[in-house]
C-alpha positions as a Markdown table, in Angstrom:
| # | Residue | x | y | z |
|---|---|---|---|---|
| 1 | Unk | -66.7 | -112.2 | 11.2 |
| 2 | Unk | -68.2 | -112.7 | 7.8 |
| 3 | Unk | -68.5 | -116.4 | 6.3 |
| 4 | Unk | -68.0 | -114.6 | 2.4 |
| 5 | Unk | -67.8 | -117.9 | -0.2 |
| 6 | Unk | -65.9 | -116.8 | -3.0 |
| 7 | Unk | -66.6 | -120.4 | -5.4 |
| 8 | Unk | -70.1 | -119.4 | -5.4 |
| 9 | Unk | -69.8 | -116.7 | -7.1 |
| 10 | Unk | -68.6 | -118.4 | -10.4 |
| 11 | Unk | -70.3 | -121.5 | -9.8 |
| 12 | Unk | -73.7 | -123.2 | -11.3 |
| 13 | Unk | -76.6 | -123.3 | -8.0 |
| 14 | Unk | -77.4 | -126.8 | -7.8 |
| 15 | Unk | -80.8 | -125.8 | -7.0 |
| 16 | Unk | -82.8 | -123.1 | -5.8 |
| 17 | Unk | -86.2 | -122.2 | -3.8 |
| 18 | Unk | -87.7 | -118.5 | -3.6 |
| 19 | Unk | -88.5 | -117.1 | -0.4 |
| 20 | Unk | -91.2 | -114.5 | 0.3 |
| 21 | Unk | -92.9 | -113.4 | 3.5 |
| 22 | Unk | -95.3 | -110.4 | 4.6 |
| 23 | Unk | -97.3 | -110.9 | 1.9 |
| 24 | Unk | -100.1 | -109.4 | 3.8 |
| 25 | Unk | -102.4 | -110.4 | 1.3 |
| 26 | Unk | -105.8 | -108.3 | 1.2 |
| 27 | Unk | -108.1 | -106.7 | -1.5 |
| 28 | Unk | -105.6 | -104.3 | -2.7 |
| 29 | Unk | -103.1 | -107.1 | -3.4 |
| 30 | Unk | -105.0 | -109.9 | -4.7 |
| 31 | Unk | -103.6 | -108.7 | -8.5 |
| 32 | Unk | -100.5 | -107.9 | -7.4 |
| 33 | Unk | -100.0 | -111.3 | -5.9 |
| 34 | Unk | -101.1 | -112.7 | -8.5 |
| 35 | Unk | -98.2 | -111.5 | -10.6 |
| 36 | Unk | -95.6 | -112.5 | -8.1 |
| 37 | Unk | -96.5 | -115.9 | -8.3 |
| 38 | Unk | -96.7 | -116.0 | -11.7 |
| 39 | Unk | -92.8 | -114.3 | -11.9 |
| 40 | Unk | -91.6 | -117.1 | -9.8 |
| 41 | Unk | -93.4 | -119.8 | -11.6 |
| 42 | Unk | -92.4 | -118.4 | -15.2 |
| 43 | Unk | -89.1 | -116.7 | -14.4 |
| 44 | Unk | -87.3 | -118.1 | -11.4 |
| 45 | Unk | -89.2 | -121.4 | -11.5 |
| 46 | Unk | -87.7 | -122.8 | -7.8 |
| 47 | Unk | -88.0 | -126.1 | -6.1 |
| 48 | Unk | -90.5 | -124.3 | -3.6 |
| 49 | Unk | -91.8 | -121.4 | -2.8 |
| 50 | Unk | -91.1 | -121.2 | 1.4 |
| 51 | Unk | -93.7 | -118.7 | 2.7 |
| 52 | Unk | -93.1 | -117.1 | 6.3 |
| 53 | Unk | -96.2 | -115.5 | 7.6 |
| 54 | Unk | -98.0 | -112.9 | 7.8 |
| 55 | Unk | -100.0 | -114.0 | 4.9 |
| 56 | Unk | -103.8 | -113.1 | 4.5 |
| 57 | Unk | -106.4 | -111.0 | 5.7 |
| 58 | Unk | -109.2 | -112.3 | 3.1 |
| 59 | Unk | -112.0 | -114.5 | 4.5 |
| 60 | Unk | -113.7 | -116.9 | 2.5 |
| 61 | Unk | -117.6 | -117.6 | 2.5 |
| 62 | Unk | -118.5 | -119.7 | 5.1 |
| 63 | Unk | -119.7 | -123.2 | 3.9 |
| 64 | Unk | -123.0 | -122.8 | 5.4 |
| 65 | Unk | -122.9 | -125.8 | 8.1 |
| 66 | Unk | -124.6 | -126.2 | 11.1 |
| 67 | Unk | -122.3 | -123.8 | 13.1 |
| 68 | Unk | -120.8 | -120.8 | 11.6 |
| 69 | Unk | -117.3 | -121.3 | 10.2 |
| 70 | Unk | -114.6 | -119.4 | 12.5 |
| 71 | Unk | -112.9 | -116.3 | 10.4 |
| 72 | Unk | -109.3 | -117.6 | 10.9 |
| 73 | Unk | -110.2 | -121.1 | 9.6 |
| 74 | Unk | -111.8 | -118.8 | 6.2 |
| 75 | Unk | -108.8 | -116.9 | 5.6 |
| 76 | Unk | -107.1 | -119.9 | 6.1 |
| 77 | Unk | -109.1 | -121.3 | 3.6 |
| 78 | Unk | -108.8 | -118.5 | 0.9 |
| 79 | Unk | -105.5 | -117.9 | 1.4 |
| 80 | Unk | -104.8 | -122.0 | 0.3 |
| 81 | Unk | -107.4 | -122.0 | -2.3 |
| 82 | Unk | -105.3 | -118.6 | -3.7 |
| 83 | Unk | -102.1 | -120.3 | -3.9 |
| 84 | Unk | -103.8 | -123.2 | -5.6 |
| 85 | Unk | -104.8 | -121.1 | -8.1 |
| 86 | Unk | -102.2 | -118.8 | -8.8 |
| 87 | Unk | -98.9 | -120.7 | -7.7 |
| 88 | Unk | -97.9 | -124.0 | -10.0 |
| 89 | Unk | -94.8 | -123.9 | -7.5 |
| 90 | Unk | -95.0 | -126.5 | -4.5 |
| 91 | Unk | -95.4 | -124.6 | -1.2 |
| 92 | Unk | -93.9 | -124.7 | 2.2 |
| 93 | Unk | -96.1 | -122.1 | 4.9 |
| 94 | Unk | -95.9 | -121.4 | 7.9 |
| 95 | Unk | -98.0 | -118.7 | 9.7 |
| 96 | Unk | -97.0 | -115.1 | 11.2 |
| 97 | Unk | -98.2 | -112.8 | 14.4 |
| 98 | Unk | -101.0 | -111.4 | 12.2 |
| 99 | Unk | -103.9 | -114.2 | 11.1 |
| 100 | Unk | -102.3 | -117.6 | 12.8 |
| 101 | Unk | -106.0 | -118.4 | 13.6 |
| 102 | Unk | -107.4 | -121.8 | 11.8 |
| 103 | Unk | -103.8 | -122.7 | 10.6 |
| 104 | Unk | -103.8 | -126.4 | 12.3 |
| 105 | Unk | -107.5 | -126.8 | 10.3 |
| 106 | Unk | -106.6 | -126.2 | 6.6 |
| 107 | Unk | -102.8 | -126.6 | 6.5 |
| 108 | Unk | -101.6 | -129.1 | 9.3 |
| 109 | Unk | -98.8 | -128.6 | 11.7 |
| 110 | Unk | -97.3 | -125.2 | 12.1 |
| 111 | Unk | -93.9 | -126.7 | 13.8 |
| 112 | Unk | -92.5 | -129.4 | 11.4 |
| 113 | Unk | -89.4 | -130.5 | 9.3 |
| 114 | Unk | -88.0 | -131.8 | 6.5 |
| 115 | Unk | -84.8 | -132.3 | 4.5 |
| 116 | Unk | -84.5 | -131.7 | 0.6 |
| 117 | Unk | -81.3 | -131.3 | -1.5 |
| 118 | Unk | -78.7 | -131.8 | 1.6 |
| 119 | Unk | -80.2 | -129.3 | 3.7 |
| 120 | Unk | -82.5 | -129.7 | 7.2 |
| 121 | Unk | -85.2 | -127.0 | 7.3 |
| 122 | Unk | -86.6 | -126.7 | 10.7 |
| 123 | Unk | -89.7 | -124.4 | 10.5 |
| 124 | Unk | -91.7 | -123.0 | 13.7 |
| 125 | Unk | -94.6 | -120.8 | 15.1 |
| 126 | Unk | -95.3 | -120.0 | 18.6 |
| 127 | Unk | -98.2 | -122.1 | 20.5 |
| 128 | Unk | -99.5 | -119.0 | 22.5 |
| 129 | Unk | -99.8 | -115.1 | 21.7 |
| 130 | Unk | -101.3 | -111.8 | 23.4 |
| 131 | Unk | -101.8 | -109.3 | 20.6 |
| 132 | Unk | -103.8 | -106.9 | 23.4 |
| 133 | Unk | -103.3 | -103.4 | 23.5 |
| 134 | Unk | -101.3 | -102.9 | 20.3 |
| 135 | Unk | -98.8 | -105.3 | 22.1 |
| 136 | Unk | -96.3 | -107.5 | 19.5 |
| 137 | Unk | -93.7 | -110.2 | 20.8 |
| 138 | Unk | -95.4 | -111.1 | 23.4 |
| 139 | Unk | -95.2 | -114.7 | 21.6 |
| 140 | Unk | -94.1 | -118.2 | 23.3 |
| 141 | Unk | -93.7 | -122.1 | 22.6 |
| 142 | Unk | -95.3 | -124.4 | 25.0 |
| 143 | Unk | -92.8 | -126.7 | 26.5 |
| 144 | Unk | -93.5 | -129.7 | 24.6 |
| 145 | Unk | -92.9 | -127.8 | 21.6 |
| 146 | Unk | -89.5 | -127.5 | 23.4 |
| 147 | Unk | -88.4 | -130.8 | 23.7 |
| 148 | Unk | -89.7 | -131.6 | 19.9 |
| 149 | Unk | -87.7 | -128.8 | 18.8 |
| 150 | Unk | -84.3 | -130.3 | 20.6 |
| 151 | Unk | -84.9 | -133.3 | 19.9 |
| 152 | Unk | -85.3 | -132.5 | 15.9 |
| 153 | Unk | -81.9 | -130.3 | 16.1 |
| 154 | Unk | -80.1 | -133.8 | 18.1 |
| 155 | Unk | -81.4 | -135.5 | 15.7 |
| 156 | Unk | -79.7 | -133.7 | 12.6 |
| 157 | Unk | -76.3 | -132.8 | 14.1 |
| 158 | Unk | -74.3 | -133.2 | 10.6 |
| 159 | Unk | -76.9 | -131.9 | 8.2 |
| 160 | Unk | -76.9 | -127.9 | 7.4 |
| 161 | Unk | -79.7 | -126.6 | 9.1 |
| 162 | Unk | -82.0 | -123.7 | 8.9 |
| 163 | Unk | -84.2 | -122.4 | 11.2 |
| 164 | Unk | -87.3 | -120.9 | 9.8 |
| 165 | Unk | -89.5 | -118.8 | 11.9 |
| 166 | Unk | -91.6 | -115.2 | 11.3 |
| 167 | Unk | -91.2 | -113.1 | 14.4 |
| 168 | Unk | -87.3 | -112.9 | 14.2 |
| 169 | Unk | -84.7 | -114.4 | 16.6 |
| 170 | Unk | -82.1 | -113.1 | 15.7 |
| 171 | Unk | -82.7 | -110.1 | 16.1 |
| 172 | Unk | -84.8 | -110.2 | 19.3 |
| 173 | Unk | -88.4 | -109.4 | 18.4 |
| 174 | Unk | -90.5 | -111.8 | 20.3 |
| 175 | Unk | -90.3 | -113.3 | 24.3 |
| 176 | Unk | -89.0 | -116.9 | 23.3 |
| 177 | Unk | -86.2 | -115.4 | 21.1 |
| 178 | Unk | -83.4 | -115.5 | 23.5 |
| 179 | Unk | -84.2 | -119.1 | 24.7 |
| 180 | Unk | -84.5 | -120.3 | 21.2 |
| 181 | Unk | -81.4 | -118.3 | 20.4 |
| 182 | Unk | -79.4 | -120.2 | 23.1 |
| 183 | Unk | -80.5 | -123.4 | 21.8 |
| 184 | Unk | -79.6 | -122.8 | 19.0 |
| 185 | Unk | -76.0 | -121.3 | 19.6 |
| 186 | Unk | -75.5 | -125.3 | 21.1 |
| 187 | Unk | -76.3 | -126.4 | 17.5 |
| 188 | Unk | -73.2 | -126.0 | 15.0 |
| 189 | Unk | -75.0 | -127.9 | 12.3 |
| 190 | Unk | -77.4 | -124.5 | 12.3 |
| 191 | Unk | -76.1 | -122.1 | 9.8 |
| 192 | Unk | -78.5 | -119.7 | 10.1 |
| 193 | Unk | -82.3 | -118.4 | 10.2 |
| 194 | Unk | -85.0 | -117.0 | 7.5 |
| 195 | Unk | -87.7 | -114.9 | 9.2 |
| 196 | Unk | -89.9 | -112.4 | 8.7 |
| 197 | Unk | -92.2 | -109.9 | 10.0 |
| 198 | Unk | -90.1 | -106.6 | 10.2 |
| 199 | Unk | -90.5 | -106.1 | 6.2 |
| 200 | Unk | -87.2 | -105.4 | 5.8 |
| 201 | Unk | -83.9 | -106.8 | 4.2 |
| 202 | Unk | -81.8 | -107.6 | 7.2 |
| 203 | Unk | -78.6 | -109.3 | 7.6 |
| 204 | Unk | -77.0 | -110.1 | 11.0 |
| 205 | Unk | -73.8 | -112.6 | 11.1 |
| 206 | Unk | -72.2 | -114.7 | 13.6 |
| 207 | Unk | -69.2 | -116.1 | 12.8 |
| 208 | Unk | -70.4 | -118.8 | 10.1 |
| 209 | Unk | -73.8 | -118.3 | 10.7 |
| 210 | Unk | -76.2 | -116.3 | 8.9 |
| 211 | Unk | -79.4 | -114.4 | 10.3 |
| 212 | Unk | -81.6 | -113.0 | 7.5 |
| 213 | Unk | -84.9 | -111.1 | 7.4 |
| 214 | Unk | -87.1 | -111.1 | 4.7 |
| 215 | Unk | -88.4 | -107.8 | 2.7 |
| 216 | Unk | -91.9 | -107.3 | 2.5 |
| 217 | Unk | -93.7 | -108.5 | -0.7 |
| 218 | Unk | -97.2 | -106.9 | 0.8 |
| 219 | Unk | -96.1 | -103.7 | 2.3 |
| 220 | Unk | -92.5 | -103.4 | 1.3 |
| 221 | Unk | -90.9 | -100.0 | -0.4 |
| 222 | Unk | -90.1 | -101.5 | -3.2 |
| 223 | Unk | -92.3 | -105.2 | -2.7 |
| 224 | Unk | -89.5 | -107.7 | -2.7 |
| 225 | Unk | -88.8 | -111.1 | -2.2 |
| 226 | Unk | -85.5 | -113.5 | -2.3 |
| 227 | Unk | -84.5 | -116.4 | -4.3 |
| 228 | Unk | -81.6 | -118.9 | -2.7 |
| 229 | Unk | -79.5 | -120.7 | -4.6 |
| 230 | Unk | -77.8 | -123.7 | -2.8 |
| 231 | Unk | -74.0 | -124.1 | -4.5 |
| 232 | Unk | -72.1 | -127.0 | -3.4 |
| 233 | Unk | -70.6 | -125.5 | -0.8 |
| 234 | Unk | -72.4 | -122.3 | -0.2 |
| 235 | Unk | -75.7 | -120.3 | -0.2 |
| 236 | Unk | -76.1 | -117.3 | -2.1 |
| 237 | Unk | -79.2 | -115.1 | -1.8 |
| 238 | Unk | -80.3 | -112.8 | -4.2 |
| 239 | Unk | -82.9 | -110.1 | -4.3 |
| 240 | Unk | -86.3 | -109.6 | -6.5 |
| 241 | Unk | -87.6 | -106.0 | -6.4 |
| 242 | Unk | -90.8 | -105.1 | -8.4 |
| 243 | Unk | -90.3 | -101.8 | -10.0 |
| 244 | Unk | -93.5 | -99.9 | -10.0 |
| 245 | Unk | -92.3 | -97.6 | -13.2 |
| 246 | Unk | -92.0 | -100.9 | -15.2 |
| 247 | Unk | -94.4 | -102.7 | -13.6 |
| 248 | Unk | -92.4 | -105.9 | -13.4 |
| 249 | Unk | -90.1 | -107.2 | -10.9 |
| 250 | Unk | -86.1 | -107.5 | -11.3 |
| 251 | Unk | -82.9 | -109.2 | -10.1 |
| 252 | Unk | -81.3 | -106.8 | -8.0 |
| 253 | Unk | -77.3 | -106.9 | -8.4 |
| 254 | Unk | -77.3 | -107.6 | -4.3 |
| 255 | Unk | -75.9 | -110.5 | -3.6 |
| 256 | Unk | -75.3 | -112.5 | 0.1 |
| 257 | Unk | -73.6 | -115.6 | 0.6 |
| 258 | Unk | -72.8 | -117.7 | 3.4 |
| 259 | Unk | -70.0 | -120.5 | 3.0 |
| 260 | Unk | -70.7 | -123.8 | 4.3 |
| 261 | Unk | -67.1 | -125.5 | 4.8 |
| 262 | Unk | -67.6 | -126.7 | 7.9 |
| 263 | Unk | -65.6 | -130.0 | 9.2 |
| 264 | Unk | -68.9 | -130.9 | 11.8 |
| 265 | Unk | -71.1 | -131.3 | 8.5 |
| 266 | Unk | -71.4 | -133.6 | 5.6 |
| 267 | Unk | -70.3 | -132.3 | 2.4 |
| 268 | Unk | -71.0 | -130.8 | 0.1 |
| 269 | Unk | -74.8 | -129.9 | -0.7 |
| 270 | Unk | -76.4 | -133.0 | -3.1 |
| 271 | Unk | -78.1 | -132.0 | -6.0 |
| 272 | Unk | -81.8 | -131.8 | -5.3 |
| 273 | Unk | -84.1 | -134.2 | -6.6 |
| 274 | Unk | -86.6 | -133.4 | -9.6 |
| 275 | Unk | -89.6 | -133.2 | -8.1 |
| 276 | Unk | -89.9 | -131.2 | -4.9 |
| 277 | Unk | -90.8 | -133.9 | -1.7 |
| 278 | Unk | -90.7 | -133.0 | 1.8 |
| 279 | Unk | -87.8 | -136.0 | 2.8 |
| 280 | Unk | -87.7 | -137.4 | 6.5 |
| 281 | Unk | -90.5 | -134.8 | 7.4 |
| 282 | Unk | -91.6 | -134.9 | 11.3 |
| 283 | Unk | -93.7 | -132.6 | 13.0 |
| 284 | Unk | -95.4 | -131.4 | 16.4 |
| 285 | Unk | -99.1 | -132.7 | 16.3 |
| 286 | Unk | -101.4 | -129.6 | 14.5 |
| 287 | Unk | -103.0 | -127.6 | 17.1 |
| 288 | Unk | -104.9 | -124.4 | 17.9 |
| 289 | Unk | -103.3 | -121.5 | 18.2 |
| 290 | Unk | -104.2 | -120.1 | 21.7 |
| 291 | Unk | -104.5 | -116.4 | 22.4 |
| 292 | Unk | -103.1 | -115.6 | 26.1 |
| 293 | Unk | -103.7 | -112.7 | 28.0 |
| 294 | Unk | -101.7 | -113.5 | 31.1 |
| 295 | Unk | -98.3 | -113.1 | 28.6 |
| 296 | Unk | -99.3 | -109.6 | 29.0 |
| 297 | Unk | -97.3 | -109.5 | 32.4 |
| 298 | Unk | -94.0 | -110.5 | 30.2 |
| 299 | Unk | -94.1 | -107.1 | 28.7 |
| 300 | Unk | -91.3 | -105.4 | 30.5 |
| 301 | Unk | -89.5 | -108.9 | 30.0 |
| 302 | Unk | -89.6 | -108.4 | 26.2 |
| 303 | Unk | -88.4 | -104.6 | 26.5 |
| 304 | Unk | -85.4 | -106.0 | 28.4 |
| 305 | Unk | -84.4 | -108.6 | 25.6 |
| 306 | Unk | -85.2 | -106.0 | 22.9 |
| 307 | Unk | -82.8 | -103.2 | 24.9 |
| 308 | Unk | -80.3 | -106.3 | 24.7 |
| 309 | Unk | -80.4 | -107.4 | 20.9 |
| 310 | Unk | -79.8 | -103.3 | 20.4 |
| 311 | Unk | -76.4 | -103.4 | 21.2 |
| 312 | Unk | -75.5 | -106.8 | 20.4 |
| 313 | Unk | -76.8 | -107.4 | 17.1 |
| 314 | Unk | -77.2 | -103.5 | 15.8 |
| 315 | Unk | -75.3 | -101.6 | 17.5 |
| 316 | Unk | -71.7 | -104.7 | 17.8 |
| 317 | Unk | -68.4 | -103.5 | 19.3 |
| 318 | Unk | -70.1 | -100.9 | 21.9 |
């Protein structure tokens, strides 16, 4: 059942952030970019800009030291040095599937969290991958990660919380995703998830809860991204499309909003502070991301979860 606020809809956001993800950022796009950023600097003008992986292809020169400069840790590089230049909007990044290589060097921890404006954001990336073969999902958290993750969400048990990951959860795209899933379904402060990676504008709901996917701003038909306003008692989501006749991007009349009256959580949302700060932030120690091979043996595993999350979360009530 749908948690559909219906103050929201009248109401003044007490503050907002823009979300994109799959920006996918190569050659082809560096313009294109470009003018994203400067929309939501000059037009939406959020407290952040939360980024969810996927997010660049480009290398930068190597500094020329004595050893050669890993690729991951340059597109790393150029992808920061890019959002320096073309973003006034404070940042929040974690990486996707595609380029997590180097992450730990340039922009710290790829597991952290942080509250701002009444709300916990708990952001996350798998430790270990095997991209092999064409193979996706095959993705996993070490278990330390693990117990920093439950001990974050015990931590936070009466502050609206959302989970932030690429590789989707919710619905099942990657080996972890039920485990995390479960975890999280012990957590009533969570009121939902923003991830990534399929390029599509996905909704799934559970009861008060909230599971959305992010369009593609890279390789979406139409590019796209989302802006969240935070009400006092309720998020509302809304939709910018770039329209490629125009050649501008454009509130879309879609609207989603979740309702946050729930008796297990402080009220209502505070308004945020002026200047965007990362409150109460705590993290997992940065660290390599490790490519695995032997994750390759969890294929049929994944297929199994995936069959699952089929008829649950696409196909309810069969």
């Amino acid at each position: 059942m749908s948690a559909l606020g219906g103050e929201a809809e009248g109401s003044e956001a007490l503050w907002t952030f823009a979300w994109t993800s799959d920006i996918h950022l190569d050659e082809s796009r560096r313009e294109f970019v470009a003018k994203a950023f400067r929309h939501i600097d000059e037009n939406v003008r959020p407290r952040f800009l939360l980024i969810t992986g996927d997010n660049n292809a480009i290398p930068c020169a190597d500094r020329g030291g004595a050893a050669p400069e890993p690729l991951g840790v340059r597109r790393q590089r150029y992808f920061k040095d890019f959002l320096q230049r073309h973003l006034k909007t404070p940042s929040v990044v974690i990486p996707g599937d595609n380029w997590p290589d180097g992450f730990d060097q340039v922009f710290g921890a790829k597991q952290y969290s942080f509250d701002f404006g009444g709300l916990h954001f708990l952001l996350l990336a798998p430790d270990r991958t095997f991209h092999g073969q064409g193979a996706e999902g095959l993705s996993v958290f070490d278990e330390a990660t693990w117990t920093w993750i439950r001990g974050d969400l015990e931590r936070g048990r009466r502050l609206p919380t959302l989970v932030v990951i690429h590789e989707p959860f919710v619905p099942c795209t990657f080996l972890d995703a039920p485990r995390l899933r479960q975890l999280v379904d012990r957590c009533p402060q969570v009121i939902g998830a923003l991830q990534g990676h399929l390029h599509v504008d996905l909704e799934f709901r559970s009861g008060q809860r909230a599971w959305w996917v992010a369009p593609s701003l890279g390789k979406g038909k139409p590019p796209a991204f989302k802006v969240v306003e935070v009400h006092a008692d309720a998020l509302v989501l809304r939709t910018v499309e770039y329209d490629p006749a125009a050649e501008r991007f454009a509130m879309t009349p879609r609207r989603q909003t979740l309702a946050i009256g729930l008796p297990h959580l402080d009220p209502p949302f505070r308004p945020a502070a002026p200047r965007f700060a990362m409150d109460n932030y705590r993290c997992m120690p940065p660290k390599p991301h490790v490519h695995d091979p032997a994750l390759a043996r969890r294929s049929f595993e994944l297929w199994r979860a995936i069959g699952r999350t089929l008829t649950e979360d696409f196909l309810p009530g069969r």
